[in-house]
N, CA, C and O atoms as a GROMACS GRO file, in nm:
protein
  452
    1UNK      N    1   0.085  -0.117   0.000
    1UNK     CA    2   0.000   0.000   0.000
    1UNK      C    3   0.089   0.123   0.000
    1UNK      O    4   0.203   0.125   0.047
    2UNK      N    5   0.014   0.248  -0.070
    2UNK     CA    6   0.117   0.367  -0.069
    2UNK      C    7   0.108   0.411   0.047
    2UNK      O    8   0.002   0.417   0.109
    3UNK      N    9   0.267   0.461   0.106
    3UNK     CA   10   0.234   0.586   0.197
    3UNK      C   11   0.142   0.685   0.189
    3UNK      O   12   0.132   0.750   0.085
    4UNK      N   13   0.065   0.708   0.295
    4UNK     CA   14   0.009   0.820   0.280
    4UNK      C   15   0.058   0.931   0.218
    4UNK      O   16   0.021   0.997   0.122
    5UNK      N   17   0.181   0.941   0.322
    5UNK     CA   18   0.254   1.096   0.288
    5UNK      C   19   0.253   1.175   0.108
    5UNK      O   20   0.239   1.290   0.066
    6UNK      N   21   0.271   1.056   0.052
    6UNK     CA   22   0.297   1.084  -0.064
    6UNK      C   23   0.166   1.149  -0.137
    6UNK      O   24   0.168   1.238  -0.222
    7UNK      N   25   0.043   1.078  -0.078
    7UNK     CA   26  -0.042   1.177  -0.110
    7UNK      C   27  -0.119   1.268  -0.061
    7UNK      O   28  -0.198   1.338  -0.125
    8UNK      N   29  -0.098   1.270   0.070
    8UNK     CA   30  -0.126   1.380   0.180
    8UNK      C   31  -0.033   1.513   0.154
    8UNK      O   32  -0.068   1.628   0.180
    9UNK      N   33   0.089   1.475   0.098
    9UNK     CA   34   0.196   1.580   0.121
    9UNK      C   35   0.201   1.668  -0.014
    9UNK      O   36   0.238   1.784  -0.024
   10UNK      N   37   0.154   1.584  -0.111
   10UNK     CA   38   0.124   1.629  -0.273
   10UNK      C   39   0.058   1.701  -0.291
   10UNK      O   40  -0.014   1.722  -0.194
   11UNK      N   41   0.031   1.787  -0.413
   11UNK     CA   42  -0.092   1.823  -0.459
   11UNK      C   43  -0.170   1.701  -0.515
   11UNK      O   44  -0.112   1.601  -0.558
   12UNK      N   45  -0.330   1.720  -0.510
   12UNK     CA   46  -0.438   1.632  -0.529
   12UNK      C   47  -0.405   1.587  -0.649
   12UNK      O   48  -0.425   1.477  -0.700
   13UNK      N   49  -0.356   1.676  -0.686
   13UNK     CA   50  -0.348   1.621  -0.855
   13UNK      C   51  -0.216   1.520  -0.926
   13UNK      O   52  -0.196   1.496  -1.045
   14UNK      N   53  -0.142   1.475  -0.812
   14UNK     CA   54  -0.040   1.440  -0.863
   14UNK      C   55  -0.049   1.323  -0.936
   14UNK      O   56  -0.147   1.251  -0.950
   15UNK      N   57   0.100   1.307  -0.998
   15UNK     CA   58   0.085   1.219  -1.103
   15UNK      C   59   0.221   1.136  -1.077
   15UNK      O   60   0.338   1.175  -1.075
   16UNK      N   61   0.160   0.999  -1.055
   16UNK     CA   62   0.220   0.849  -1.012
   16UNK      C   63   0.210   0.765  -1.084
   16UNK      O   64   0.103   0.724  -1.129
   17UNK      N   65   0.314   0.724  -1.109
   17UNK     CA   66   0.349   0.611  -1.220
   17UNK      C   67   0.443   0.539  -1.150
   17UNK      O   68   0.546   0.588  -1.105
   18UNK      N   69   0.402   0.390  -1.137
   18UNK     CA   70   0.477   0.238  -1.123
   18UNK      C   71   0.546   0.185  -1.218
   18UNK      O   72   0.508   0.150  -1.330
   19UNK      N   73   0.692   0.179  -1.148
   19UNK     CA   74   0.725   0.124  -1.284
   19UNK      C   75   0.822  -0.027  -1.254
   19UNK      O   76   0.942  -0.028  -1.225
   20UNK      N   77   0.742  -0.137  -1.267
   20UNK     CA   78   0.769  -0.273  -1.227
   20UNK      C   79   0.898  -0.279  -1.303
   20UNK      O   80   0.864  -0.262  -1.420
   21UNK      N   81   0.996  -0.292  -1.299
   21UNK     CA   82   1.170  -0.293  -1.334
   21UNK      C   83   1.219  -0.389  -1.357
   21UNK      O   84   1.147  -0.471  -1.300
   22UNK      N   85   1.333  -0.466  -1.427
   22UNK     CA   86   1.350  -0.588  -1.442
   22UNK      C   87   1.270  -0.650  -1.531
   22UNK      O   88   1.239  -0.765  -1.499
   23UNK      N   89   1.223  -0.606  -1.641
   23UNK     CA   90   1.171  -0.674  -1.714
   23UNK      C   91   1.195  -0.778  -1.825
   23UNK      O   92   1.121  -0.846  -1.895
   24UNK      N   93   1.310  -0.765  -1.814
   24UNK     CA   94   1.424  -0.819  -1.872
   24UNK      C   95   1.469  -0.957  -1.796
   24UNK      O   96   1.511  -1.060  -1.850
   25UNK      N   97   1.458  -0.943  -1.714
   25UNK     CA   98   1.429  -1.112  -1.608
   25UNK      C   99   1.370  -1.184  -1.551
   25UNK      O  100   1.389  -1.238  -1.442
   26UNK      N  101   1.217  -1.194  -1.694
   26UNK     CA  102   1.098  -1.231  -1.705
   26UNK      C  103   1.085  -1.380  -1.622
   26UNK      O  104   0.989  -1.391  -1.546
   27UNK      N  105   1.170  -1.481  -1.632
   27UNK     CA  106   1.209  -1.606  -1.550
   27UNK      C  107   1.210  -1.591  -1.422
   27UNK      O  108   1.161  -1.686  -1.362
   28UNK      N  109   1.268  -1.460  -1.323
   28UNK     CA  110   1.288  -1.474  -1.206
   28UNK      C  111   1.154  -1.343  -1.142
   28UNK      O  112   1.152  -1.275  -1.040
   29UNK      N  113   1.076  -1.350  -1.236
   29UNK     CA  114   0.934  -1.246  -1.176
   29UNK      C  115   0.891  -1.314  -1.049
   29UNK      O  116   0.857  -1.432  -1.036
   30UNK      N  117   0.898  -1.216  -0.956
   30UNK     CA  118   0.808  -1.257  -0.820
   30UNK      C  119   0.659  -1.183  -0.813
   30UNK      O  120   0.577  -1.215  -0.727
   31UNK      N  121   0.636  -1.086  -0.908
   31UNK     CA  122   0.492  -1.003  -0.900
   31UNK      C  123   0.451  -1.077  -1.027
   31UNK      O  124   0.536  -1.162  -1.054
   32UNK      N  125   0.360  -1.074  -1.106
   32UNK     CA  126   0.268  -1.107  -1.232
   32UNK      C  127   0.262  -0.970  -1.250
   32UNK      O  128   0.268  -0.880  -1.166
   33UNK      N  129   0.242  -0.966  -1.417
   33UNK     CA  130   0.182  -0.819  -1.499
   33UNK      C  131   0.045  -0.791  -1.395
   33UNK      O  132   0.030  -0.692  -1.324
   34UNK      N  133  -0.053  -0.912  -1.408
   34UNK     CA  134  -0.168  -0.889  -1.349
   34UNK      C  135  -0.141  -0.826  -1.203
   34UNK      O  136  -0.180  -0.712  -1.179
   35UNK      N  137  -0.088  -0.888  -1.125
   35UNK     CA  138  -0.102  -0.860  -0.969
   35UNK      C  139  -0.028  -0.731  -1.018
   35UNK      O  140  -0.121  -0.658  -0.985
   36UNK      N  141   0.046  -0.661  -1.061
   36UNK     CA  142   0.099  -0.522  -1.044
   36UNK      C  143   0.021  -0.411  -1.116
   36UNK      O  144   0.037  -0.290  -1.108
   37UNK      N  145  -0.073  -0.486  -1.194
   37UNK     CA  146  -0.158  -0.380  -1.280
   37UNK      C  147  -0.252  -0.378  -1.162
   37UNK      O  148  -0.258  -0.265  -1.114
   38UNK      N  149  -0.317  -0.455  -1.109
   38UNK     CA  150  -0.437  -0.468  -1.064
   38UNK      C  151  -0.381  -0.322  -0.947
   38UNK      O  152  -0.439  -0.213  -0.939
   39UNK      N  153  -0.255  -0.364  -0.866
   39UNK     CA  154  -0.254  -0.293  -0.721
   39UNK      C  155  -0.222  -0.126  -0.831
   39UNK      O  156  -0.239  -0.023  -0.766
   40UNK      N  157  -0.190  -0.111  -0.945
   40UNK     CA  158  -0.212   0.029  -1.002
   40UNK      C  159  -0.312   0.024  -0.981
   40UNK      O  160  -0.335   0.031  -0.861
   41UNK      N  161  -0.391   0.016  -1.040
   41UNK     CA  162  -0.542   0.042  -1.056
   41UNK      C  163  -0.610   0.080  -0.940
   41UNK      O  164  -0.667   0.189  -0.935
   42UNK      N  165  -0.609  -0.005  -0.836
   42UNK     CA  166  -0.662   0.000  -0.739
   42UNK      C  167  -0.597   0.109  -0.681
   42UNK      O  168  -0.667   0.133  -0.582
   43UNK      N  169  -0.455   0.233  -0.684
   43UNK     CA  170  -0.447   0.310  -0.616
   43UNK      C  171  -0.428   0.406  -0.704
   43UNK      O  172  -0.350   0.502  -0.703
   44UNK      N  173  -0.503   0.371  -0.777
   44UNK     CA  174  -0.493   0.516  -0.936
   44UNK      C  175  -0.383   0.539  -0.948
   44UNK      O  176  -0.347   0.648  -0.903
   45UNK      N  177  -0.287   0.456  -1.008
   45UNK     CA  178  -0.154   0.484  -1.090
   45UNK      C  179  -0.123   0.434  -1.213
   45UNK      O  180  -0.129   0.315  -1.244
   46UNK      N  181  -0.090   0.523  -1.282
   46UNK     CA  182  -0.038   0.431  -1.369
   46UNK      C  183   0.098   0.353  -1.405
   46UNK      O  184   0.207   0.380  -1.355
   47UNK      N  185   0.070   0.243  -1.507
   47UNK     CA  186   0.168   0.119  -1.476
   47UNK      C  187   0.267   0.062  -1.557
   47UNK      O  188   0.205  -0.019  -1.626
   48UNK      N  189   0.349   0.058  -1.579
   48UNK     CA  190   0.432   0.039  -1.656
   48UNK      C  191   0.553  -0.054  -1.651
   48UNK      O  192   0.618  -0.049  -1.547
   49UNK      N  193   0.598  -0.148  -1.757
   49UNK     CA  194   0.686  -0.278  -1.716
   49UNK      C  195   0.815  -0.165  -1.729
   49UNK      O  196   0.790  -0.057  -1.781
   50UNK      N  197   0.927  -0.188  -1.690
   50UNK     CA  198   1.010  -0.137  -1.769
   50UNK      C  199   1.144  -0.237  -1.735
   50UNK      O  200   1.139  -0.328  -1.652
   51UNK      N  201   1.291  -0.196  -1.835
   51UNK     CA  202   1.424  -0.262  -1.813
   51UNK      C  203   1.539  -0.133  -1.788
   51UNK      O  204   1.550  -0.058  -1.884
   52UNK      N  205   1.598  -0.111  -1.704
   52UNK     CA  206   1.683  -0.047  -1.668
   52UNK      C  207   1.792  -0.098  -1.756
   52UNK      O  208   1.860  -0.023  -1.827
   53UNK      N  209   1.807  -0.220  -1.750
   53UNK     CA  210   1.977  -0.306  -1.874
   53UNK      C  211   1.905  -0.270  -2.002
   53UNK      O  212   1.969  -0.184  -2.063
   54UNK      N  213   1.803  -0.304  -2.058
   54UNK     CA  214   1.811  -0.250  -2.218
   54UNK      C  215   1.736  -0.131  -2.253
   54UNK      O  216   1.723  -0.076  -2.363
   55UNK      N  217   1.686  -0.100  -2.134
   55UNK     CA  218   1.611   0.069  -2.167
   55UNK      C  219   1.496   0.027  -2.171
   55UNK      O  220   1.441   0.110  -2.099
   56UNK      N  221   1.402  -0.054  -2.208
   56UNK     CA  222   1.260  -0.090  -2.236
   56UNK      C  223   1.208  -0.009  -2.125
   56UNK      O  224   1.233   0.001  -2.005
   57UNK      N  225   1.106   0.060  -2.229
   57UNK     CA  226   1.015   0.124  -2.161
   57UNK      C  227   1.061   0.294  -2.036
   57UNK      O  228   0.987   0.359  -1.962
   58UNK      N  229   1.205   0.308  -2.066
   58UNK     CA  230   1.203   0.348  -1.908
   58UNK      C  231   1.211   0.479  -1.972
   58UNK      O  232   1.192   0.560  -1.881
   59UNK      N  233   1.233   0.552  -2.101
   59UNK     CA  234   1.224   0.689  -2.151
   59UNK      C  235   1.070   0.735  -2.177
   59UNK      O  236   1.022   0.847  -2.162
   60UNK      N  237   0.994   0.590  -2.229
   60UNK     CA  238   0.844   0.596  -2.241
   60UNK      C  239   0.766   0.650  -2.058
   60UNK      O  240   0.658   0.708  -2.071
   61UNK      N  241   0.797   0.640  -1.962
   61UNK     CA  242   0.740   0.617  -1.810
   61UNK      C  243   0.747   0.774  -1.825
   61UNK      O  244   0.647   0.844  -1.813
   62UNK      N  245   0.887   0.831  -1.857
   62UNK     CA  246   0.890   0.995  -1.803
   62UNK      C  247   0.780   1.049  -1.936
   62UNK      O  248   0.687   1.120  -1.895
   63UNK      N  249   0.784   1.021  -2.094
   63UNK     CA  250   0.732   1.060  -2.144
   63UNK      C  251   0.574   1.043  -2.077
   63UNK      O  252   0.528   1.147  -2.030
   64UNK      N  253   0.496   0.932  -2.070
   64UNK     CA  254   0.394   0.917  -2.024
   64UNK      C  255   0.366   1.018  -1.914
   64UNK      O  256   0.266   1.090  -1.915
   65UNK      N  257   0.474   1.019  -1.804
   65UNK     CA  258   0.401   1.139  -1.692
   65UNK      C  259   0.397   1.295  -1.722
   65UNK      O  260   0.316   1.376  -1.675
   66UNK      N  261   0.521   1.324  -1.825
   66UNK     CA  262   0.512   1.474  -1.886
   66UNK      C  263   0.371   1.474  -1.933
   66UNK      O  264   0.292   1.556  -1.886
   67UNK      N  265   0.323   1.368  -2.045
   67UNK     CA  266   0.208   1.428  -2.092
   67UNK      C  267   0.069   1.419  -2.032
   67UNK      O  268  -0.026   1.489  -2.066
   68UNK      N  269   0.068   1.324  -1.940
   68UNK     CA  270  -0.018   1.325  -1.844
   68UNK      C  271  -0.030   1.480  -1.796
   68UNK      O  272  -0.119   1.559  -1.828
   69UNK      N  273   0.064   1.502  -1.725
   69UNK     CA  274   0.092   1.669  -1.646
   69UNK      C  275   0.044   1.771  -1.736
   69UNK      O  276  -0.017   1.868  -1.694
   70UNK      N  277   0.076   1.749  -1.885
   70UNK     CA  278   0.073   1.836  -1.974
   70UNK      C  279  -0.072   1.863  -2.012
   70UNK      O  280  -0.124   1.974  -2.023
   71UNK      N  281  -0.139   1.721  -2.034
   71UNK     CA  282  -0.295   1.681  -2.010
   71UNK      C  283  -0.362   1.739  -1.917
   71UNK      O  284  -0.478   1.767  -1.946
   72UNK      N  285  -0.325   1.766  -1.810
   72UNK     CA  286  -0.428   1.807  -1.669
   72UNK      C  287  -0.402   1.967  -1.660
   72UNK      O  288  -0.482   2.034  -1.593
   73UNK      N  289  -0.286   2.036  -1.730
   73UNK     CA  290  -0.245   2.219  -1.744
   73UNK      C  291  -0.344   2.173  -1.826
   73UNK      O  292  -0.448   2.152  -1.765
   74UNK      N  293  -0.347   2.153  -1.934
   74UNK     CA  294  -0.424   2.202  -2.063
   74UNK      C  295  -0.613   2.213  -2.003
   74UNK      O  296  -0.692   2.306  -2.022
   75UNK      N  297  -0.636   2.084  -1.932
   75UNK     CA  298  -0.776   2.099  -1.921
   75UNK      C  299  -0.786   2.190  -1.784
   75UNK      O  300  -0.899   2.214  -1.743
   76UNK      N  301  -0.671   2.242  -1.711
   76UNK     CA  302  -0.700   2.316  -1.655
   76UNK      C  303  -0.720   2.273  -1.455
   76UNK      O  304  -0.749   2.315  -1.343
   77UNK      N  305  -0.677   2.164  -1.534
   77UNK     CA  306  -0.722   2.086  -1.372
   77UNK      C  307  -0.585   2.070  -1.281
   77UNK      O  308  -0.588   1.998  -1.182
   78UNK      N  309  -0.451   2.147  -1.324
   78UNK     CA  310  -0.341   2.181  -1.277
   78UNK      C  311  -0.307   2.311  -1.347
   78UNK      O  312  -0.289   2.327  -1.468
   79UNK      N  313  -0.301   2.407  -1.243
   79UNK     CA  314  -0.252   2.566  -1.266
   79UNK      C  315  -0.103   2.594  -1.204
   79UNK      O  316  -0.091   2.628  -1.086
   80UNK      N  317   0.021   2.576  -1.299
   80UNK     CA  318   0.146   2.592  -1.275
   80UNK      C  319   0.175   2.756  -1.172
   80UNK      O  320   0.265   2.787  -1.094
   81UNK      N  321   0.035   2.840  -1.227
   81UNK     CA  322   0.062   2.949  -1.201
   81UNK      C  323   0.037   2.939  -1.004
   81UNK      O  324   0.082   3.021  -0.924
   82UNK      N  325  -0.032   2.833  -0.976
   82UNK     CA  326  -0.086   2.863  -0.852
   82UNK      C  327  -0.005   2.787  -0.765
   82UNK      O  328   0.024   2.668  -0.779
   83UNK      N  329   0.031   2.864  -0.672
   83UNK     CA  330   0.127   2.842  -0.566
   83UNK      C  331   0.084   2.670  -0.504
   83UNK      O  332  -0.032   2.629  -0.492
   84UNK      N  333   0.187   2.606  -0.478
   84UNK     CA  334   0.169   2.456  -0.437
   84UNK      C  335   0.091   2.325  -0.498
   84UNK      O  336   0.068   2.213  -0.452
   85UNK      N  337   0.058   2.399  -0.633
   85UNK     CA  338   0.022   2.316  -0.722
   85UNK      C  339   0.189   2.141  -0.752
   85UNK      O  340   0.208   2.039  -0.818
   86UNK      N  341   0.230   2.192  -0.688
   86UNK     CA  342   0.359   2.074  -0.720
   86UNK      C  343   0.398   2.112  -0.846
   86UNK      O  344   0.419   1.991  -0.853
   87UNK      N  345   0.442   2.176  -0.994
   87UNK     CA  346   0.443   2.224  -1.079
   87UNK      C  347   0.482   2.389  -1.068
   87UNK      O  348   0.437   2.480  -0.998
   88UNK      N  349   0.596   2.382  -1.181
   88UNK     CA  350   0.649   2.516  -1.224
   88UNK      C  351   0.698   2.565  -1.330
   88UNK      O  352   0.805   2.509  -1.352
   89UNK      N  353   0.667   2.668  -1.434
   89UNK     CA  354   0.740   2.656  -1.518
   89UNK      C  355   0.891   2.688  -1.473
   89UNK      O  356   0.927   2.727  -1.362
   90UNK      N  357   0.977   2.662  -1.596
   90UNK     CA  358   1.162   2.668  -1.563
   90UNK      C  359   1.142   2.805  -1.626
   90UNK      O  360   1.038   2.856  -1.666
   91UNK      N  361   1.263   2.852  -1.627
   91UNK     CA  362   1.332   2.982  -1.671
   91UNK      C  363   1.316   3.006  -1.824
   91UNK      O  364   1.363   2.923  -1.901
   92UNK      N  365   1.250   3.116  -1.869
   92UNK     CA  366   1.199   3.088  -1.986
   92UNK      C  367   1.293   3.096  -2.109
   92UNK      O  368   1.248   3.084  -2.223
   93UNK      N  369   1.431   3.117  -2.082
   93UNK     CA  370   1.528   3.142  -2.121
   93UNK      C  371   1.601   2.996  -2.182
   93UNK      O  372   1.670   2.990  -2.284
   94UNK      N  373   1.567   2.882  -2.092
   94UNK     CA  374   1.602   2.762  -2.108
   94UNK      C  375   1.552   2.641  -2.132
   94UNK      O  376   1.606   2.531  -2.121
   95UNK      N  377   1.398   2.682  -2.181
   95UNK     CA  378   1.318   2.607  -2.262
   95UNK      C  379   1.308   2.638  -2.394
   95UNK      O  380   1.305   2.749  -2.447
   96UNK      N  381   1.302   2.505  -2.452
   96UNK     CA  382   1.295   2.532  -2.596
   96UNK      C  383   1.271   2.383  -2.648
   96UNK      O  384   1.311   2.297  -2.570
   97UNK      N  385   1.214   2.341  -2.762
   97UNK     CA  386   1.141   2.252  -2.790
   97UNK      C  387   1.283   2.180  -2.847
   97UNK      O  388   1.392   2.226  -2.882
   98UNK      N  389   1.212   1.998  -2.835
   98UNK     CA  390   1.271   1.870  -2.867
   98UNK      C  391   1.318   1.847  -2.986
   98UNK      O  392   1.263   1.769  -3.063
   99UNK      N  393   1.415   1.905  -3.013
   99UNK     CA  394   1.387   1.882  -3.221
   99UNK      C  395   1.466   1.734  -3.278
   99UNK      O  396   1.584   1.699  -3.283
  100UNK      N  397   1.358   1.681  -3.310
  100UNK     CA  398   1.416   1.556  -3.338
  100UNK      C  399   1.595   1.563  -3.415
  100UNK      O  400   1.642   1.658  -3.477
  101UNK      N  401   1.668   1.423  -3.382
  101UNK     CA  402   1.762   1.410  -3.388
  101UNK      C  403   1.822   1.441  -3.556
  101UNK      O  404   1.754   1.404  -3.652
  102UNK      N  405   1.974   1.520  -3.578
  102UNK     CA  406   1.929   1.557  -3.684
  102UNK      C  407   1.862   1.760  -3.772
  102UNK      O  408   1.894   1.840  -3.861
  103UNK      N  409   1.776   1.742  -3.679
  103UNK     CA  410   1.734   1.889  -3.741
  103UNK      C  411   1.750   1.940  -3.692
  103UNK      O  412   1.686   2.043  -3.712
  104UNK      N  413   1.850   1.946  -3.566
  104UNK     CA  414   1.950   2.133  -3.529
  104UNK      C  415   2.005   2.164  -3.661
  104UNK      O  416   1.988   2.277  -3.708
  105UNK      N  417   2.087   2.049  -3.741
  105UNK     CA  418   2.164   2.108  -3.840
  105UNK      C  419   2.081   2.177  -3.955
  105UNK      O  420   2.106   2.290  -3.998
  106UNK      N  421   1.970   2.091  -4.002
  106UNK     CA  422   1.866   2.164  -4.132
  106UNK      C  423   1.855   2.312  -4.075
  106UNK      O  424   1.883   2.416  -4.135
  107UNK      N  425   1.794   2.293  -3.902
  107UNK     CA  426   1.759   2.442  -3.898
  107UNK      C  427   1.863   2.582  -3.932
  107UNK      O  428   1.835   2.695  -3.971
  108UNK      N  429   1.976   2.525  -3.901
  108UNK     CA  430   2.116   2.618  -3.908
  108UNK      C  431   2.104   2.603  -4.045
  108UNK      O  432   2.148   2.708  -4.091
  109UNK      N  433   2.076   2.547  -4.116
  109UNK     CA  434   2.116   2.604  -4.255
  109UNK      C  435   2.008   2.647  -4.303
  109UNK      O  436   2.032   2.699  -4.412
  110UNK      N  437   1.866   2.654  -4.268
  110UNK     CA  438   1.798   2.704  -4.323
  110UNK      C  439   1.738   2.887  -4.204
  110UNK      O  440   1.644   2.965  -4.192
  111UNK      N  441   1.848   2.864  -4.161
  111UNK     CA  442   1.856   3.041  -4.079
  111UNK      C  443   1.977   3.152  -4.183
  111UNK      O  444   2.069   3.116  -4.256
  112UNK      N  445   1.937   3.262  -4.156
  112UNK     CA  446   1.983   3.354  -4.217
  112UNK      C  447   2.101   3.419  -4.132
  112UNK      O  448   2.172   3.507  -4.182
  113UNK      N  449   2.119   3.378  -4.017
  113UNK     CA  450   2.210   3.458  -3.922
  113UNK      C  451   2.365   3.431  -3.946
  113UNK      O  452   2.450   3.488  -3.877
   0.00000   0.00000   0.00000
């Protein structure tokens, strides 16, 4: 069962993701997919297998909770702007979008500077 704290201490809105590890040493599983989905479910999280040795899944877990987060600003049901929301924007100076691998260079050549 979760600590309380974690969601006593949170904002209501937070966003929890399980991420069953070792997936990669499918032979020596002591939980089942089922028994670890089920105890998500049952404490509203979401669930995810992942492998730390070959990466499976474990860049997908952070993607999944960004857009979750990103999901709940948009409908409004998390306000970055409001104090203790757990959420902030960074320095606006040091955001700047993902550009797939590759098109820093197109963009430099297709700039005028």
């Amino acid at each position: 069962i979760l600590s309380p704290d974690a969601r006593t201490l949170a904002s209501p809105n937070i966003v929890i993701i399980l991420c069953g590890n070792k997936k990669d040493l499918d032979a020596d599983r002591e939980v089942t997919f089922l028994e670890a989905s089920r105890f998500a479910q049952e404490n509203e999280l979401m669930f995810l297998e992942t492998s730390a040795l070959t990466g499976e899944n474990v860049e997908e877990a952070f993607l999944i909770c960004a857009r979750t987060i990103l999901s709940k600003i948009e409908s409004g049901e998390l306000d970055p702007e409001r104090m203790g929301s757990g959420i902030q924007y960074g320095d606006a100076s040091l955001r700047q979008l993902r550009q797939p691998r590759g098109s820093a260079a197109q963009a430099r050549q297709q700039c005028n500077c």
